[in-house]
C-alpha positions as CSV (number, residue, x, y, z in Angstrom):
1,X,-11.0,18.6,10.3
2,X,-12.7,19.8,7.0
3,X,-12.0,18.3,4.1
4,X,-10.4,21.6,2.2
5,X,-7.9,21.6,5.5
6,X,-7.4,17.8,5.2
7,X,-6.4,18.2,0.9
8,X,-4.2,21.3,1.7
9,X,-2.8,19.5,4.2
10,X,-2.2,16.7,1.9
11,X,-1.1,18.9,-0.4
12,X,1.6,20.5,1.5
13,X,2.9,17.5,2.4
14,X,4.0,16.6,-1.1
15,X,5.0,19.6,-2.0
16,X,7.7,18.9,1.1
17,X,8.6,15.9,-0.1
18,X,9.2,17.0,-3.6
19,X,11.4,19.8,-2.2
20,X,13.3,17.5,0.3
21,X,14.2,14.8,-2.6
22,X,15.3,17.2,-5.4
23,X,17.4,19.3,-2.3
24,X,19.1,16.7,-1.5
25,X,19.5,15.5,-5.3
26,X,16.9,13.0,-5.9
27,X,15.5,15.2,-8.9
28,X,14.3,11.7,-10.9
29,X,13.0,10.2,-7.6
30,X,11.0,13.8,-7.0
31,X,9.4,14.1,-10.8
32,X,8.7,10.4,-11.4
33,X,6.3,10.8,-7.6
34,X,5.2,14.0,-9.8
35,X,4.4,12.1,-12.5
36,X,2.3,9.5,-10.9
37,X,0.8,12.2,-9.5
38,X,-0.1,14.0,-12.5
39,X,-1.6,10.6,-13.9
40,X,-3.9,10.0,-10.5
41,X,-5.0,13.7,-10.9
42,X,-5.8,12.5,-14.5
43,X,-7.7,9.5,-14.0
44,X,-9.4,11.2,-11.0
45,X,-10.7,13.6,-13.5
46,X,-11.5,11.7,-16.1
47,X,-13.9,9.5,-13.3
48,X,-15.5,12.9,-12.8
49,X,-14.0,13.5,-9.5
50,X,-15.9,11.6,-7.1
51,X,-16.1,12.8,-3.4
52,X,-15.7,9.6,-1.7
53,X,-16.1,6.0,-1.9
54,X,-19.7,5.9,-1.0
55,X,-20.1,8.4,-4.1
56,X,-18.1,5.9,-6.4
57,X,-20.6,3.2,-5.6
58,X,-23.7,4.8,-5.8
59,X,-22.5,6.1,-9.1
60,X,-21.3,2.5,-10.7
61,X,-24.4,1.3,-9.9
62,X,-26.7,4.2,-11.6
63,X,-24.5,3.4,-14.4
């Protein structure tokens, strides 16, 4: 499986879970996941958005 199928995969999978939880009135459960979302998509960007682990590595060490 690619990885674009594998993220929107991934994708689609939270995006069900935040429907299911604020369906069946979880609407604080649902937005805090969002929010730790949000802050992972943050710090993912921040890091440049590395590709993998073997990426993150080779990268610490250039630095």
């Amino acid at each position: 499986m690619s990885r674009e199928v594998w993220s929107a995969a991934q994708a689609l999978a939270v995006a069900f879970t935040l429907v299911a939880n604020l369906s069946r009135g979880f609407p604080l459960v649902s937005l805090a996941a969002l929010a730790v979302a949000g802050l992972l998509y943050r710090a993912w960007t921040k890091a440049g958005r590395p590709r993998g682990i073997r990426n993150v590595a080779a990268e610490a060490e250039i630095e």
